[in-house]
C-alpha positions in Angstrom: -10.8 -15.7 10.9 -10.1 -12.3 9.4 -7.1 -11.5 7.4 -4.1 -13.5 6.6 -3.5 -17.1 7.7 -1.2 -15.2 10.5 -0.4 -16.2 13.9 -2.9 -12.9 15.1 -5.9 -14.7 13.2 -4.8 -18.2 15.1 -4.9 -16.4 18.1 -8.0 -13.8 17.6 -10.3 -13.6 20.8 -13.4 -11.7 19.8 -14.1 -12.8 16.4 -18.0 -12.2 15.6 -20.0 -12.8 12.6 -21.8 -9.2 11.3 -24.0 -9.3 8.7 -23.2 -7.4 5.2 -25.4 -4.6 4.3 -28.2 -5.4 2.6 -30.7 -2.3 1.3 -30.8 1.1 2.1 -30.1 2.9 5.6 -29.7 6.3 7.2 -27.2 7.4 9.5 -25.6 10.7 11.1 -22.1 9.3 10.2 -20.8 6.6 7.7 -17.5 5.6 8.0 -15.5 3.4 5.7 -12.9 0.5 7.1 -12.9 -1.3 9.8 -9.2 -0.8 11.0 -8.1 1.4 13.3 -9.0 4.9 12.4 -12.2 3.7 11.7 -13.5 1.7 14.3 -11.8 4.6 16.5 -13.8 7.4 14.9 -16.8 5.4 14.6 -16.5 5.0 18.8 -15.6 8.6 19.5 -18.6 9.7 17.0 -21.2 7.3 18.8 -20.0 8.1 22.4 -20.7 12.1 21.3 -24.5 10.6 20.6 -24.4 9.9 16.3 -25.8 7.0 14.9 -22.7 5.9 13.0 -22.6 3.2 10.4 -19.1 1.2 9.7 -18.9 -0.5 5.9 -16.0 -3.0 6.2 -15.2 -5.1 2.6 -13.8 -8.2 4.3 -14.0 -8.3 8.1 -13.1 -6.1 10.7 -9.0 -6.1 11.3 -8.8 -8.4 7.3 -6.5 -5.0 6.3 -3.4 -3.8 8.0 -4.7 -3.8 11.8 -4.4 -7.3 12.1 -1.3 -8.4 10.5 1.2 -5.6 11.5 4.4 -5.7 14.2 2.0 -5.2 16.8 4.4 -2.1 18.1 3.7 1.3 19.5 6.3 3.5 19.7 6.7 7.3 21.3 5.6 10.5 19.4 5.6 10.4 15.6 7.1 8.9 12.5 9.5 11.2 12.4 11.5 11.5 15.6 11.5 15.3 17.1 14.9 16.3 15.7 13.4 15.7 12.4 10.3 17.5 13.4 12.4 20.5 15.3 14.4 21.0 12.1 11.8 21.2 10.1 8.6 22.7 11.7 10.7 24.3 14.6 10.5 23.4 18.4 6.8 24.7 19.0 5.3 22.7 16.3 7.7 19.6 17.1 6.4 19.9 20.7 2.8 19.7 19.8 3.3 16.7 17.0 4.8 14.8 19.9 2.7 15.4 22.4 -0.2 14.3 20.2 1.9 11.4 19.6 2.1 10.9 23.1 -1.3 11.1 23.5 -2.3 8.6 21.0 -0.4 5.9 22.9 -2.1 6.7 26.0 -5.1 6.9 24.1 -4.3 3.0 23.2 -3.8 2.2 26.9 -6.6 3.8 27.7 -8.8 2.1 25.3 -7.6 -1.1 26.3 -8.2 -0.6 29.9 -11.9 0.5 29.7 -13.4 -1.8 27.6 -11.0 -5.0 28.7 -9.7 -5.4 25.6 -7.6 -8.9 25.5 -4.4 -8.0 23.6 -1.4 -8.6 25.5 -0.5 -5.4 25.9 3.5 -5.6 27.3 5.8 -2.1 27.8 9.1 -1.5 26.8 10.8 -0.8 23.1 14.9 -1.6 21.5 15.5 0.8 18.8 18.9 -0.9 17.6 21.5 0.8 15.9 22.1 -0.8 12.8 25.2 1.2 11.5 28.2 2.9 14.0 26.9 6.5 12.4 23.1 5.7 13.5 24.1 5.0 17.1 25.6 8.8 17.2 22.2 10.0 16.5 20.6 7.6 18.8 23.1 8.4 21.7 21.6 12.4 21.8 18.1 11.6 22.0 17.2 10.5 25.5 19.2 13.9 26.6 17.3 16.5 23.8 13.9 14.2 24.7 14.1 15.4 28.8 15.5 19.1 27.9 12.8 19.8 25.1 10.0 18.0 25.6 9.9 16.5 28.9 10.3 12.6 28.2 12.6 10.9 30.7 11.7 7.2 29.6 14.5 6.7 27.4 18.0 6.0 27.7 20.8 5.1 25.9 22.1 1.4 26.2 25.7 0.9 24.9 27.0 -1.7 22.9 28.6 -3.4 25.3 25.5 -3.6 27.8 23.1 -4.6 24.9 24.1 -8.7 24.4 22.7 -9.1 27.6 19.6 -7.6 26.6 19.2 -8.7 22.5 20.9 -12.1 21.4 22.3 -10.4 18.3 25.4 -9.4 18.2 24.9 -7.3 15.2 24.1 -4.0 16.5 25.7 -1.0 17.5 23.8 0.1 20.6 20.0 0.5 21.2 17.7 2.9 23.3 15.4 1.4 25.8 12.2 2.9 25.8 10.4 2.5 28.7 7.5 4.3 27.8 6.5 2.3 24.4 4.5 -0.9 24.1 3.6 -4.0 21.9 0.4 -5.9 21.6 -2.0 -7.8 19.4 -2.8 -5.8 17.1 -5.2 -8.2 15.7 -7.2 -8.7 18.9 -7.0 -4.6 20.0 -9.0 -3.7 16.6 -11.3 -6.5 17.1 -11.8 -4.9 20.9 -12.5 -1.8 19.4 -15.0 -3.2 16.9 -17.0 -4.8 20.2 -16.7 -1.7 21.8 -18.3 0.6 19.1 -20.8 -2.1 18.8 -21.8 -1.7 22.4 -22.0 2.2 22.0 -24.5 1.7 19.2 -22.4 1.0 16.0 -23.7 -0.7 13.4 -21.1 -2.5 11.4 -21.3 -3.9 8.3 -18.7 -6.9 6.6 -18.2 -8.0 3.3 -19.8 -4.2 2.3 -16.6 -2.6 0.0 -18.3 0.7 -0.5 -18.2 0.9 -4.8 -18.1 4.9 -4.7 -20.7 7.4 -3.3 -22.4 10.4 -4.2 -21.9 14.1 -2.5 -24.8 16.3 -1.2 -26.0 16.5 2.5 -26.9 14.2 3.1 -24.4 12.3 0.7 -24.6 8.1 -0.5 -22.5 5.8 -0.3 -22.9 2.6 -2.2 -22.0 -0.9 -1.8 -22.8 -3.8 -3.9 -25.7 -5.1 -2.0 -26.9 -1.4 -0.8 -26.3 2.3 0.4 -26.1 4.7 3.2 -27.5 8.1 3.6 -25.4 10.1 5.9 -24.8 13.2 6.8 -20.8 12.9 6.8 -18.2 10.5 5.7 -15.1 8.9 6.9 -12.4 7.4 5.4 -10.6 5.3 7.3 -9.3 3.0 4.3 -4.9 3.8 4.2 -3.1 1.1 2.3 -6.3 -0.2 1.1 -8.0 2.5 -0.6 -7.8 1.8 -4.0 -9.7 3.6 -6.5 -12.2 4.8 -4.2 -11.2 8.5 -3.4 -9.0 9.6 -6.1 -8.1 13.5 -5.0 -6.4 11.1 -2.1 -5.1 8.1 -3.7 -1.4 9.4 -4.6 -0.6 10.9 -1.3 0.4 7.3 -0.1 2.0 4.5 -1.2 1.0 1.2 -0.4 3.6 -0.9 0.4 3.7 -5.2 1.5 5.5 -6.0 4.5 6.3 -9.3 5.6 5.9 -11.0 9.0 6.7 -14.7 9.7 6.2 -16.4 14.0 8.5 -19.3 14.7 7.6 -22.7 16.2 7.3 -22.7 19.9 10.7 -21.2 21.5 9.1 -22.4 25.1 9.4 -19.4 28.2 13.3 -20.1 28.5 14.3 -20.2 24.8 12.3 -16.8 24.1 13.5 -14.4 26.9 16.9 -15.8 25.7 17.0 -13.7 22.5 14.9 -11.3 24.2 15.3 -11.1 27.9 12.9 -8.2 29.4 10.0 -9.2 26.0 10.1 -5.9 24.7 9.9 -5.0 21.1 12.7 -4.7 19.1 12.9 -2.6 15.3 16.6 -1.3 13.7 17.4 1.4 11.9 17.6 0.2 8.6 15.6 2.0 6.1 13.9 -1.1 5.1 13.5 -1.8 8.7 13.6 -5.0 10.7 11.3 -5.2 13.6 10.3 -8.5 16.5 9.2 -9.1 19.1 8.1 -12.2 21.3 4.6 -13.8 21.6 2.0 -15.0 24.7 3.1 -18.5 23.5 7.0 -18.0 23.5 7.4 -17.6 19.2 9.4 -15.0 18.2 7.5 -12.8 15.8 9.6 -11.3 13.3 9.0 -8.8 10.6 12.0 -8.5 7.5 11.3 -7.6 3.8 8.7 -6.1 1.7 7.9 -5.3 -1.9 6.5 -2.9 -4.0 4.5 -4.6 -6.1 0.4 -5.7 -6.1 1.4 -9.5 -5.2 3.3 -11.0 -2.5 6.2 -13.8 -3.0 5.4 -16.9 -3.5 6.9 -18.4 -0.5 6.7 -15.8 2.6 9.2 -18.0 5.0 11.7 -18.2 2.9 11.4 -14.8 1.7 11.8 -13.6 5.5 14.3 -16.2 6.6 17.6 -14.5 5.6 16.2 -11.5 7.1 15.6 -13.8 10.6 18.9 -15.6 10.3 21.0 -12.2 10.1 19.4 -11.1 13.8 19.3 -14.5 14.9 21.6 -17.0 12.7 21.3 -19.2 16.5 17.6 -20.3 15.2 18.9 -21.6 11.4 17.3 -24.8 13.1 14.1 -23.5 14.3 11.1 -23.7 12.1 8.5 -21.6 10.6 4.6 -22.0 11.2 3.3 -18.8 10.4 4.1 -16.5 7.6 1.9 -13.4 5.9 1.9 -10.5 4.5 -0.2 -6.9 4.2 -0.1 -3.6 2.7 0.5 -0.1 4.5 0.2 3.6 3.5 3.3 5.3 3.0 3.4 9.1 2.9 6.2 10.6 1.3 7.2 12.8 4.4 6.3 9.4 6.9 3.7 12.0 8.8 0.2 10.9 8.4 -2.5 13.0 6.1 -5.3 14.0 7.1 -7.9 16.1 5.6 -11.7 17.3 4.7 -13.2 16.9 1.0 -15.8 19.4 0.4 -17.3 19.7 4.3 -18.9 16.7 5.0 -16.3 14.1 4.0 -13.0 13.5 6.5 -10.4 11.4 5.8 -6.8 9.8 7.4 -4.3 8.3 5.6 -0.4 7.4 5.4 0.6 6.2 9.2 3.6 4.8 7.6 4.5 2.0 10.2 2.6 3.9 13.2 -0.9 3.1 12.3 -1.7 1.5 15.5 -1.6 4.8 17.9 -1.4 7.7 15.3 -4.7 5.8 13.8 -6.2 5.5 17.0 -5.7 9.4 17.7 -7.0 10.0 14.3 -10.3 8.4 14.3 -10.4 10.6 17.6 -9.4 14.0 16.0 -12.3 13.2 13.2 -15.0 12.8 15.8 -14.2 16.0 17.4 -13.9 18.0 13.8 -17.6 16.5 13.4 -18.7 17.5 16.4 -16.9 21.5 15.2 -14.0 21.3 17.7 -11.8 21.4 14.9 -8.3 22.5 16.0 -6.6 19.6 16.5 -7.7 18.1 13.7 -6.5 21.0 11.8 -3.2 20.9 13.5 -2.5 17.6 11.7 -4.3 18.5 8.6 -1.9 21.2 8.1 0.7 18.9 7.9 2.5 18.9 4.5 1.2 15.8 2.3 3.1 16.1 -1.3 1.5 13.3 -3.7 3.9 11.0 -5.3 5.5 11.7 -8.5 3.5 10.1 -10.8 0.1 9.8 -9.4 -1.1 6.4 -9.2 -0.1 5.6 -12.4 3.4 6.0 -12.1 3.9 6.1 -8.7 5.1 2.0 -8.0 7.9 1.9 -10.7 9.4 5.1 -9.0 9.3 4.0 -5.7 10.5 0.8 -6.6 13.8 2.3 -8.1 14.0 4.8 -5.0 13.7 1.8 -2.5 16.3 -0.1 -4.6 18.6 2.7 -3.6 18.1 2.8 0.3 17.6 -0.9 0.4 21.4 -0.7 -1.3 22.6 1.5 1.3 21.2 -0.9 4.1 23.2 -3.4 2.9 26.4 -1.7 2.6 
């Protein structure tokens, strides 16, 4: 099963062998990873007619794509008051629209190609301090006014027990517009999709480094592709691959752990209307309730290469201060992945030289901004470049420190907010 021994690889539908690459091949398009901004640009490029090739080093959906929260929130990273402040309204208005677009983008994929995932609307962003619930309280009203979004509203602290069996919040928005899936099974849709447009994917093909020129190579251990452009769809699992990309993310391990059986009763208990749940915390908490009536909760991460020994215990306290009703209840599933962070929490994307296209840094909303981006690659191929160079222009500062320095920094850094969280 790919990826982690997770409840999403227990529960994959569409798992298929694919063969790893084996001499040399020629395509229009090679595109590296087999998550979601790859297999989503190496759809959009076949449907537009290129013979694409995908190099996957483990399986399609082994990386982040199928072992994150599974949720898909509205419009960017960074909500639009962050966005208005800083690029002004005009800009913030197109960033969420894209963003808006991406999750329909997701629906929409789902829909056509009958994608088995689960997909299930609705989103709690939970106030985790007093002063967050001030900012939360504004939004729904500057959301209709500005940009035309009248699926959120404000729930009150009071009206939110009913809801959330926590009682450690200050207030939540319901967004009626957001949703939650398998992410696991929606990459693996994608993968048969793409397939049936003409894709030829490869697994257990890391690509080793490759060669510019047009056409450029790209090598793997057991062969190499001749293509006329490249994609990058790698994120959190880059590594030394790209280097003039590397340190404009972060990669980051977060930590995931599903519950024994809560049966239908016992689940829409701590969650009545199973919708997803994440808090404000920096280090943010985020759930959310499975097919088979587990609650699926994400708490923790690290930053550095190896994950704790003991993932369930590492997540439990994390659980237990949500939820301290299931101190009983037991653990079956626990995992782990990496993300790309980028220092701003707006994704990077870009051109090296002009064959080679890259997206990076989703920070948390890989699942729909990832999506959109493997979308926005195929039409910059294809010359329709503008909203592809909307995003690109996006500011991406690498971290201090490159990628030498750059996880002993962020480790003091996240010592700080993750401080702050618990005071």
């Amino acid at each position: 099963m790919p990826g982690a021994p997770s409840w999403y690889a227990a529960s994959a539908r569409g798992v298929r062998a694919r063969p790893r690459l084996e001499g040399r091949i020629v395509a229009d398009a090679c595109v590296i990873g087999g998550g979601y901004t790859g297999l989503s640009a190496a759809l959009h490029l076949a449907e537009r007619g290129y013979d694409v090739v995908l190099l996957e080093a483990e399986q399609v959906g082994w990386g982040a794509a199928g072992r994150n929260g599974g949720q898909v929130g509205s419009g960017q990273r960074r909500d639009e008051g962050e966005l208005t402040q800083r690029f002004g309204l005009e800009m913030a208005r197109r960033l969420w629209m894209l963003g808006e677009e991406a999750k329909a983008l997701v629906r929409e994929r789902v829909a056509r190609h009958a994608i088995d995932c689960d997909p299930r609307n609705g989103q709690l962003i939970t106030a985790a301090r007093a002063a967050d619930a001030v900012a939360l309280r504004r939004r729904p009203e500057r959301l209709a006014r500005d940009f035309g979004y009248d699926a959120m509203r404000w729930i009150p602290p009071g009206e939110l027990p009913a809801m959330l069996a926590s009682r450690i919040f200050h207030g939540a928005l319901l967004d009626a517009g957001a949703l939650h899936l398998h992410p696991l099974n929606y990459a693996l849709g994608l993968a048969l999709a793409a397939e049936a447009a003409g894709v030829r994917i490869f697994e257990h093909s890391a690509a080793l480094g490759y060669a510019p020129g047009a056409p450029l190579t790209v090598r793997t251990g057991t062969g190499e592709v001749a293509a006329r452009c490249l994609v990058l769809g790698c994120d959190g699992y880059l590594g030394r691959l790209e280097p003039r990309i590397a340190a404009h993310i972060m990669p980051i391990n977060n930590f995931i752990v599903a519950t024994a059986p809560l049966g239908a009763a016992g689940a829409r208990a701590l969650i009545r209307d199973d919708v997803c749940v994440h808090d404000t915390r920096f280090v943010v908490n985020y759930f959310r309730l499975t097919a088979d009536h587990r609650l699926l909760f994400g708490g923790g991460e690290n930053y550095r290469r190896g994950f704790p020994p003991d993932i369930a215990a590492f997540v439990r306290p994390y659980l237990l201060r949500v939820f301290p009703q299931l101190a009983g209840v037991g653990i079956d599933y626990a995992w782990g992945g990496a993300l790309g962070i980028s220092r701003t929490r707006l994704p990077h994307l870009g051109r090296l030289g002009a064959n080679v296209y890259f997206a990076q840094g989703f920070s948390g909303h890989g699942i729909s901004i990832g999506s959109l981006a493997g979308q926005l690659i195929a039409e910059a191929v294809a010359g329709e470049t503008g909203r592809f160079d909307l995003m690109a222009r996006l500011p991406a500062p690498a971290w201090p420190g490159g990628t030498l320095l750059r996880w002993p920094l962020l480790v003091l850094g996240m010592l700080y907010y993750a401080l702050r969280d618990r005071l």
